[in-house]
FIRO-405037 format. One record per residue (C-alpha): x, y, z; residue in one letter. Coordinates in nm, 3 decimals. Layout:
% residues N
atom x: X; y: Y; z: Z; res: a
...
END
This chain:
% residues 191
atom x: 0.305; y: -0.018; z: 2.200; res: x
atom x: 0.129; y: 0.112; z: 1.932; res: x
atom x: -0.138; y: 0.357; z: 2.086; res: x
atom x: -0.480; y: 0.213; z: 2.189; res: x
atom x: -0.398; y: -0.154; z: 2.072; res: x
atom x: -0.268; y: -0.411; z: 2.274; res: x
atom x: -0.062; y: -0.684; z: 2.126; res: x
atom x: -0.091; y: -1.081; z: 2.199; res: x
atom x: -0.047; y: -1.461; z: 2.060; res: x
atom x: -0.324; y: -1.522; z: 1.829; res: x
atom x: -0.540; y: -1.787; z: 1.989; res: x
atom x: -0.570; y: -1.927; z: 1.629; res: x
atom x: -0.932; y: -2.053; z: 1.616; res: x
atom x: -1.080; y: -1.826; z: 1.863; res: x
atom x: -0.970; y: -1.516; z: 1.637; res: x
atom x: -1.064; y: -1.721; z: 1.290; res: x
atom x: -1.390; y: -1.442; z: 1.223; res: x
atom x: -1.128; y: -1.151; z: 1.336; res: x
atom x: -0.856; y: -1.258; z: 1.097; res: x
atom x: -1.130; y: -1.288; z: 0.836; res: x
atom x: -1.268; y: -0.947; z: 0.877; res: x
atom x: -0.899; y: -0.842; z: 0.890; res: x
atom x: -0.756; y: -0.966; z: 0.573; res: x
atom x: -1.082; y: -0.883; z: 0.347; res: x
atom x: -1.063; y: -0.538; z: 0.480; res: x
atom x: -0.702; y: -0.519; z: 0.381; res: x
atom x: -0.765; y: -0.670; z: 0.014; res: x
atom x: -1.041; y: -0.418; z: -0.062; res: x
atom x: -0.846; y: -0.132; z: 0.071; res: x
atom x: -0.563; y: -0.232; z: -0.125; res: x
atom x: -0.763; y: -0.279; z: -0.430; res: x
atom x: -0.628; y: -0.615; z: -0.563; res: x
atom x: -0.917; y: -0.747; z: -0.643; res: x
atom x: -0.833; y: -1.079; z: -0.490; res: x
atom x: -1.100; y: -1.205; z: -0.257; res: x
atom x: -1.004; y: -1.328; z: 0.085; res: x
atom x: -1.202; y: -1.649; z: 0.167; res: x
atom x: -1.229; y: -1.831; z: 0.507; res: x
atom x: -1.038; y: -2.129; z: 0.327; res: x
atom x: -0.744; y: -1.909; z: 0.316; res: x
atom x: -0.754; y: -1.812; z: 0.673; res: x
atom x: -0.791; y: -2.089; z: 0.793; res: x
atom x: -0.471; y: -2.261; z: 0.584; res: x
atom x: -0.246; y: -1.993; z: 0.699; res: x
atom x: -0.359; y: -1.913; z: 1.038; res: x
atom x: -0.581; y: -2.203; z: 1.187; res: x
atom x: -0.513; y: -2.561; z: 1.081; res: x
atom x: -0.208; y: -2.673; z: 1.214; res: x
atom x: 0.107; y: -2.858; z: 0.952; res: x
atom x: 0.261; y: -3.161; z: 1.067; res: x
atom x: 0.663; y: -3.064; z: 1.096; res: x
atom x: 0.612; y: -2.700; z: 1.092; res: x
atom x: 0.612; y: -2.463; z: 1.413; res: x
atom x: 0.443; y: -2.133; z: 1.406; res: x
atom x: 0.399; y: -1.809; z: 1.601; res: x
atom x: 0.142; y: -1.550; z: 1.542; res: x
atom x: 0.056; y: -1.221; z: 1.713; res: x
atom x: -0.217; y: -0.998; z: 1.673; res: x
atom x: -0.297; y: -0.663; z: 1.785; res: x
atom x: -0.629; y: -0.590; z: 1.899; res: x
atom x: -0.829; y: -0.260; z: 1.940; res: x
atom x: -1.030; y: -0.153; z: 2.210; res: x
atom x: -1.327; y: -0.238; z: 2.033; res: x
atom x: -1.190; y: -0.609; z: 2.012; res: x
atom x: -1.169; y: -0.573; z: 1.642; res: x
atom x: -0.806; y: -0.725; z: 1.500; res: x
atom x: -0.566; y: -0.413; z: 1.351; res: x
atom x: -0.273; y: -0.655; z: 1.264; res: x
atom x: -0.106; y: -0.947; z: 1.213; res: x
atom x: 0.227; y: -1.123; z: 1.217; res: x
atom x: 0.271; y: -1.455; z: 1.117; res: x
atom x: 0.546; y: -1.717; z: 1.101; res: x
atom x: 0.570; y: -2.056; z: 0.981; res: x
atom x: 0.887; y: -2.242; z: 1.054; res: x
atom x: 0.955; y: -2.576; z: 0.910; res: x
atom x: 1.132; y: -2.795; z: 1.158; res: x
atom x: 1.310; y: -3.001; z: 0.973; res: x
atom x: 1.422; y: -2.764; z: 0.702; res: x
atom x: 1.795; y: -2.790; z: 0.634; res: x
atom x: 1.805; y: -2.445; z: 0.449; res: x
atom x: 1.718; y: -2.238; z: 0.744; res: x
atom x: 1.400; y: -2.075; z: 0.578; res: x
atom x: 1.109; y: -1.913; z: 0.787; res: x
atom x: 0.790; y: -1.818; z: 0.596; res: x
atom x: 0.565; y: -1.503; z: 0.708; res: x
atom x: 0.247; y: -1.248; z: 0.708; res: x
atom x: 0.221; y: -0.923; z: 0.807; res: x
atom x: -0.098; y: -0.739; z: 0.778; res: x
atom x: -0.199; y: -0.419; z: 0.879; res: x
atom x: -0.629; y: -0.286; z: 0.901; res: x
atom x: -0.621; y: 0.015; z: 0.644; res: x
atom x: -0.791; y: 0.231; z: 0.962; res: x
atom x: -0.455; y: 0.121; z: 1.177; res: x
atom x: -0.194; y: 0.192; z: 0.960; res: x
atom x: 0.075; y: 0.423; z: 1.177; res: x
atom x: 0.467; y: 0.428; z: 1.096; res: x
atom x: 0.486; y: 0.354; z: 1.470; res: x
atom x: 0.255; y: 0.029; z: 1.443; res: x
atom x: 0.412; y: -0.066; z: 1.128; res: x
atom x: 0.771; y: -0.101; z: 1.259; res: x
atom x: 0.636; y: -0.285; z: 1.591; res: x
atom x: 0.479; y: -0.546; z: 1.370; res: x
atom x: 0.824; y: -0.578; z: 1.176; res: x
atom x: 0.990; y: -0.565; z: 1.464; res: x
atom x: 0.782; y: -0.828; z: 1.632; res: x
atom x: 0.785; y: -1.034; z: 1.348; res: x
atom x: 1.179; y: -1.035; z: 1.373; res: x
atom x: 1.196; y: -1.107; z: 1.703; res: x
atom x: 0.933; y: -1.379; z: 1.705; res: x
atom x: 1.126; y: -1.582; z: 1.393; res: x
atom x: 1.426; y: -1.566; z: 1.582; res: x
atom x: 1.244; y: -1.708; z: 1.888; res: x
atom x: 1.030; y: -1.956; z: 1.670; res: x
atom x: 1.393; y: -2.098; z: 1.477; res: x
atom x: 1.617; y: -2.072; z: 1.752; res: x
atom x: 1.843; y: -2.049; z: 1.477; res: x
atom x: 2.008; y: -1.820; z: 1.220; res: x
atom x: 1.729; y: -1.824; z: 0.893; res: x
atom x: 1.633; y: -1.638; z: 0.636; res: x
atom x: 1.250; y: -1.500; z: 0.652; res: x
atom x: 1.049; y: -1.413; z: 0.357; res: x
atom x: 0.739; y: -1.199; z: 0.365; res: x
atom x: 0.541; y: -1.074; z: 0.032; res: x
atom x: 0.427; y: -0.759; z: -0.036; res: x
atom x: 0.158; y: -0.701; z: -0.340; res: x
atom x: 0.307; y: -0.394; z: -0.550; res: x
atom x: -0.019; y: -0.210; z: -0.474; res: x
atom x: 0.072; y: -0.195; z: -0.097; res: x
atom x: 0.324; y: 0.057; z: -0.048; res: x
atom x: 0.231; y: 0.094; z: 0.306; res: x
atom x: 0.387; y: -0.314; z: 0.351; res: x
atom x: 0.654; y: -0.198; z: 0.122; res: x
atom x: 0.751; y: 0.069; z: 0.314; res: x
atom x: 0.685; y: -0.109; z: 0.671; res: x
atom x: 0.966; y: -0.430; z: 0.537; res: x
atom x: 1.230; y: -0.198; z: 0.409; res: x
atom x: 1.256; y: -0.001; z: 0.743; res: x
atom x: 1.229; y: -0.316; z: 0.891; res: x
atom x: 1.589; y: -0.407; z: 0.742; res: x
atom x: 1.425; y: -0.645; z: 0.457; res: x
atom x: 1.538; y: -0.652; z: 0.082; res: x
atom x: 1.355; y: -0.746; z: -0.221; res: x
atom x: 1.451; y: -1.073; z: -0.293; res: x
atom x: 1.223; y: -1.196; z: -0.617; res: x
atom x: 0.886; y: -1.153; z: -0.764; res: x
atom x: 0.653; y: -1.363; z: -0.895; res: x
atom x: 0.295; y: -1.323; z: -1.055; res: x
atom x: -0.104; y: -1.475; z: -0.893; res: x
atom x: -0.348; y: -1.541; z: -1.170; res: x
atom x: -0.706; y: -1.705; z: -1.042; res: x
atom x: -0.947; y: -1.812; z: -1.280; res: x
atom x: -1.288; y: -1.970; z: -1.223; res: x
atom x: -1.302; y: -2.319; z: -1.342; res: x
atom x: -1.642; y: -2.266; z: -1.356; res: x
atom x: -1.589; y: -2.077; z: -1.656; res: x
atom x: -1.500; y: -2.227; z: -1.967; res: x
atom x: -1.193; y: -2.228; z: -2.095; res: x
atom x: -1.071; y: -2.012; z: -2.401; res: x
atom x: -0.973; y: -2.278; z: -2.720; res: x
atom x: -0.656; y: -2.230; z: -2.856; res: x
atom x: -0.622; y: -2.161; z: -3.249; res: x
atom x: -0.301; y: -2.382; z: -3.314; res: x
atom x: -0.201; y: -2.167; z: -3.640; res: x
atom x: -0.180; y: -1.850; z: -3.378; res: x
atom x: -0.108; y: -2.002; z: -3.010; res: x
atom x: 0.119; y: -1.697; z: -2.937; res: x
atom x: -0.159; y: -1.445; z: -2.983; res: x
atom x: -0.443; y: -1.652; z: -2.828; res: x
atom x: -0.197; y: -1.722; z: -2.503; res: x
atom x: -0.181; y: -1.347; z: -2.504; res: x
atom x: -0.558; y: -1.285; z: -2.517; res: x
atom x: -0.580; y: -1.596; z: -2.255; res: x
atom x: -0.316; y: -1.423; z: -2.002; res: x
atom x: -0.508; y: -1.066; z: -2.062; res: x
atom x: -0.857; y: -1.141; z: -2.014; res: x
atom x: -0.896; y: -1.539; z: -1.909; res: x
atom x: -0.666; y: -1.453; z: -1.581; res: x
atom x: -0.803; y: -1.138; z: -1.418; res: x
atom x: -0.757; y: -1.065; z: -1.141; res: x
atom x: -0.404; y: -1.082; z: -1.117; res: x
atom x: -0.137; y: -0.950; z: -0.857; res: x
atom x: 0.258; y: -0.891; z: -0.897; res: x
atom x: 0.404; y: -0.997; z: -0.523; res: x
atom x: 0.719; y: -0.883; z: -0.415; res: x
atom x: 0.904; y: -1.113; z: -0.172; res: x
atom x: 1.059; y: -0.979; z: 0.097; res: x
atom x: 1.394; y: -1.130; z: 0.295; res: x
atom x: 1.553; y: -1.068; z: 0.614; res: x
atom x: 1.854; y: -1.251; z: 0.775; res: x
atom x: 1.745; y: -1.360; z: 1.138; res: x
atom x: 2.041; y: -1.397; z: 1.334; res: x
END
């Protein structure tokens, strides 16, 4: 046990404002840019999914703030054996030792949630070499990549010239969609 926290199922609801202050503290400290909204939490960590099973731990300081999270969504009915997960770790938290217990537990909880052999994915931003570093010692391999834009449709949007579309979908992808975050996804074989 990681030293000072103390590690437990997520009561889900009941931890909604920890999980909040959680995951915006670990978007500004890892500099995305990408704010963290309770809509989010709540998708991923509150509402429950019809056909999908889930397990969540958190670990909790003395001071009953949140320091991390692992999450796994399993869908029941999946005939590829896939698990789906999220690990974050508070910026003021981040050990080597609490690290690989929140890989580890995140392992052992998949293979609990499946009851099955699958293959887990977790994503890592490139700007957090800390998760990077945390999924690789946890036995996990890059597996693809893929690119978030937001925009605000409040905002409007930028008229393409049809006589240059290459160069104003340039300009578009450079300034119309920013911020923007590279994700690595993670897998592990769960056996």
């Amino acid at each position: 046990m990681a030293a000072g926290l103390a590690s437990r199922p997520s009561r889900f609801a009941a931890d909604y404002d920890g999980l909040i202050a959680l995951m915006t503290a670990v978007a500004e400290a890892d500099g995305d840019g990408i704010e963290v909204g309770p809509d989010d939490v709540r998708l991923e960590c509150v509402d429950d999914e019809p056909g999908w099973v889930r397990a969540h731990w958190v670990w909790e300081a003395a001071d009953g703030r949140l320091a991390a999270v692992s999450a796994v969504w399993h869908e029941v009915a999946d005939a590829q054996d896939r698990a789906y997960g999220a690990v974050d770790i508070h910026p003021d938290h981040r050990t080597t030792e609490l690290e690989d217990e929140v890989a580890r537990t995140f392992r052992e909880s998949t293979a609990a949630l499946a009851g099955k052999p699958v293959a887990a994915r977790v994503g890592a931003k490139r700007s957090q070499a800390w998760k990077t570093g945390m999924l690789e010692r946890g036995g996990f391999r890059p597996d693809r990549s893929y690119v978030r834009m937001r925009r605000s449709l409040a905002e409007p949007t930028l008229a393409v010239d049809a006589g240059n579309e290459s160069g104003a979908l340039r300009h578009y992808e450079s300034v119309g969609f920013a911020p923007y975050t590279t994700t690595v996804v993670y897998l592990v074989e769960i056996a």
